[in-house]
C-alpha positions in Angstrom: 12.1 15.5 53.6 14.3 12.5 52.3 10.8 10.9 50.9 9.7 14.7 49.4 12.8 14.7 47.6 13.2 11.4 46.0 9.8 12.1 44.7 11.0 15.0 43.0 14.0 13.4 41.9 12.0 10.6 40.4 9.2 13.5 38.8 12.3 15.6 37.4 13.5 12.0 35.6 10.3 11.1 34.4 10.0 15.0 33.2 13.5 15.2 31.4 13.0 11.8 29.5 9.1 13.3 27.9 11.4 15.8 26.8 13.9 13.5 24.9 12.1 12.9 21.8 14.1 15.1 19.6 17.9 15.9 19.2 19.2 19.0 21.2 19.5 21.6 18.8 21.7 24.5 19.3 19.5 27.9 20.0 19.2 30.3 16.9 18.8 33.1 18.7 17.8 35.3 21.9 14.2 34.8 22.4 12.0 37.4 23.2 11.3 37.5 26.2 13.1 35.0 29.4 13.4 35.4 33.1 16.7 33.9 33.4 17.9 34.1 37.0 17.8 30.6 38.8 16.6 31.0 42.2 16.1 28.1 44.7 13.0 27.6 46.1 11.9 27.2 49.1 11.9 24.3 51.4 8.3 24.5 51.9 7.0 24.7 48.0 5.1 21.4 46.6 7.1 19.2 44.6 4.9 20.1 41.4 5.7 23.8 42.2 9.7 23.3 42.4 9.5 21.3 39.0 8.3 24.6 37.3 11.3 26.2 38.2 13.7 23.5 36.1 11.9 24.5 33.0 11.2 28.4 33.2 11.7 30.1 30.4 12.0 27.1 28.0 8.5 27.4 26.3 9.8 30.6 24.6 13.1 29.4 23.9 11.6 26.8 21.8 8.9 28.8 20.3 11.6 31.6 19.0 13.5 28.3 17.7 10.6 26.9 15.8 9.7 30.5 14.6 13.4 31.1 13.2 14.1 27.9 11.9 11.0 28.0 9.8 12.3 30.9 8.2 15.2 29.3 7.2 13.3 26.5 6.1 14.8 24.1 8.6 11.0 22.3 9.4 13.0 19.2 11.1 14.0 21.9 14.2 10.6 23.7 14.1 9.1 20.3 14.6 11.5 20.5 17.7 11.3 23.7 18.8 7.2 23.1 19.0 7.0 19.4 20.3 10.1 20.3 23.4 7.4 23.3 24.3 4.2 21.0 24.1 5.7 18.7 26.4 6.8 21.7 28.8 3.0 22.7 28.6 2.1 19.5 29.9 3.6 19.7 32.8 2.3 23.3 33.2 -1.3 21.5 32.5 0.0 19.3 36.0 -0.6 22.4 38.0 -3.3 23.5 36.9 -7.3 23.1 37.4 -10.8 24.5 35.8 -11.0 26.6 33.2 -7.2 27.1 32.6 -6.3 23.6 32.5 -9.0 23.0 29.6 -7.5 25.8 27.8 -3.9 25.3 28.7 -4.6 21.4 26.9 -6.7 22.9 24.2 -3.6 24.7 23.5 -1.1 21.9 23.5 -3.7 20.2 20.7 -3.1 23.3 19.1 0.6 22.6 19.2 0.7 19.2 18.1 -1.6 19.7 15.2 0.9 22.5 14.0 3.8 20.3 14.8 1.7 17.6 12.3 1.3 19.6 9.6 4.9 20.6 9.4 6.0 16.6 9.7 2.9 16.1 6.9 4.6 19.2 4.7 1.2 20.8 4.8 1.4 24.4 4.5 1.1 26.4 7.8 0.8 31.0 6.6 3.1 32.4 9.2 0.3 34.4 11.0 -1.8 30.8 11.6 1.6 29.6 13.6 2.2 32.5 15.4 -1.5 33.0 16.2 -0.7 29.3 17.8 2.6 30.6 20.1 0.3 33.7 21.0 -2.5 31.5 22.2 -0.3 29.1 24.1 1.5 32.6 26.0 -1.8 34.0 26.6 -3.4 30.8 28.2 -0.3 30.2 30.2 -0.6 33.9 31.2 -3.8 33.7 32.4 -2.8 31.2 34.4 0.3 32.3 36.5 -2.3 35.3 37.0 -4.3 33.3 38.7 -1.9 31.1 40.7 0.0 34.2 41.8 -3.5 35.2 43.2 -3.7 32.3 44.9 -0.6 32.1 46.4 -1.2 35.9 47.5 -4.2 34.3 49.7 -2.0 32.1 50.8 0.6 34.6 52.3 3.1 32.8 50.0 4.9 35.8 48.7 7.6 34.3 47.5 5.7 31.8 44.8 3.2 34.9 44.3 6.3 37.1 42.5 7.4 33.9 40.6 3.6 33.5 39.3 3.2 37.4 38.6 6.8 37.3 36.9 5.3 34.5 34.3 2.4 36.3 33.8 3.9 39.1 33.0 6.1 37.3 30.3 4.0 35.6 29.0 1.8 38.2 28.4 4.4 40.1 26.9 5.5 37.2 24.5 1.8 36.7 23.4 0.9 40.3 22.5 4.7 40.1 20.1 3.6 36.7 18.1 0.0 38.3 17.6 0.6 41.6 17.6 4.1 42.5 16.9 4.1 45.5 18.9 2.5 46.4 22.6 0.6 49.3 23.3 2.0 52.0 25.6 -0.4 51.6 28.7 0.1 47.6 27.9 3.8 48.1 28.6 3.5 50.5 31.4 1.5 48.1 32.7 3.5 44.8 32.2 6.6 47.0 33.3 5.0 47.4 36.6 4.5 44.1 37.5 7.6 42.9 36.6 9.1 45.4 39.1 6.6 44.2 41.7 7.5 40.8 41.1 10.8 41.2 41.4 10.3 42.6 45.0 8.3 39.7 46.3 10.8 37.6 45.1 13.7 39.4 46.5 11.4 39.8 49.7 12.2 43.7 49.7 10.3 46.4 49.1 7.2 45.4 47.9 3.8 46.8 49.3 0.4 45.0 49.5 -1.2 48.3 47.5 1.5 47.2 44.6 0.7 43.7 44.4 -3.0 44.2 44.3 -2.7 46.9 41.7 -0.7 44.4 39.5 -3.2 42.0 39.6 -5.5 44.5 38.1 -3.3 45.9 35.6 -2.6 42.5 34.7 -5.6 41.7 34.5 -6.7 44.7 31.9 -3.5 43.2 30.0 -5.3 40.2 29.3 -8.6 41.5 28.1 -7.1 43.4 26.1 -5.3 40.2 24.6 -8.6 38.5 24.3 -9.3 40.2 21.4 -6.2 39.3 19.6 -6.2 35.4 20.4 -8.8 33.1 19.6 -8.3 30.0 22.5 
């Protein structure tokens, strides 16, 4: 245990000095969508798995920044908001494998192309930048999906709410850069597994019927969302 957590002491370290590049900035505003509850994990979760939890949410957080500093005209923060969330997605890219890792990294090119042009005053249309924050939340969607359905094969019901949960955000994220607006069934759906979520979390209420028809709905979320992103 002492050795497991000196590694993650050292990881966390490592992490928070990638992230240093740039000068805090104060948040402009409530980001769309954040699950902000802190909630320990447990004792017997992979070091990788308990450095997601110290930067949950924080992708958004610095998407919203870049996407209302821009208006403003305040490029030095967007530059900021963009680069802080490409290095999160990096460490997102850790966890993951196949398919989703190549898209999760496409992505992150994405990012720091965008993050170029700004520095290199070329000029970015508002729908091609926010085309790039949809494509990031969609990719990082697709992947919680699949990780929560792994840790459901694993009996880990605890890490399967915590994937579903991001899933579900993110989802919910991409659809507003792209779309602006989500679909009734889309939100019925995304409301659902949230709720879900939450119970596999909490460890209450939950029943295996739920969770699997989450997955689905979720899933039908996302290819719905494949016609709206290009990845």
């Amino acid at each position: 245990m002492f050795v497991r957590n000196t590694i993650l002491i050292v990881f966390l370290t490592t992490a928070a000095v990638s992230l240093a590049g740039c000068k805090d900035k104060e948040k402009a505003e409530e980001p769309i969508a954040i699950f902000e509850e802190e909630i320990e994990s447990p004792s017997d979760s992979s070091v990788i798995d308990e450095i997601w939890y110290f930067f949950n949410g924080d992708i958004q957080k610095n998407l919203q920044l870049a996407r209302t500093t821009f208006s403003s005209k305040d490029y030095e923060s967007m530059i900021h908001g963009i680069e802080k969330a490409e290095a999160i997605m990096k460490l997102e890219s850790m966890r993951a494998a196949g398919q989703n890792k190549i898209d999760i990294d496409r992505s992150i090119e994405q990012m720091g192309k965008l993050a170029n042009d700004i520095r290199n005053e070329i000029f970015v249309p508002i729908p091609e930048y926010e085309q790039t924050f949809g494509n990031a939340q969609f990719v990082l969607g697709t992947f919680h999906l699949d990780k929560a359905r792994e840790m459901w094969k694993k009996r880990d019901y605890f890490m399967t709410g915590r994937e579903l949960h991001e899933a579900s955000l993110n989802f919910e994220n991409a659809y507003l850069w792209v779309d602006h607006k989500i679909d009734s069934t889309s939100t019925k759906a995304l409301d659902q597994s949230l709720k879900v979520a939450s119970e596999l979390i909490d460890d209450a209420g939950w029943v295996p019927d739920d969770v699997v028809s989450s997955f689905n709905s979720m899933n039908n979320v996302a290819n719905k969302l494949k016609d709206k992103v290009t990845t």
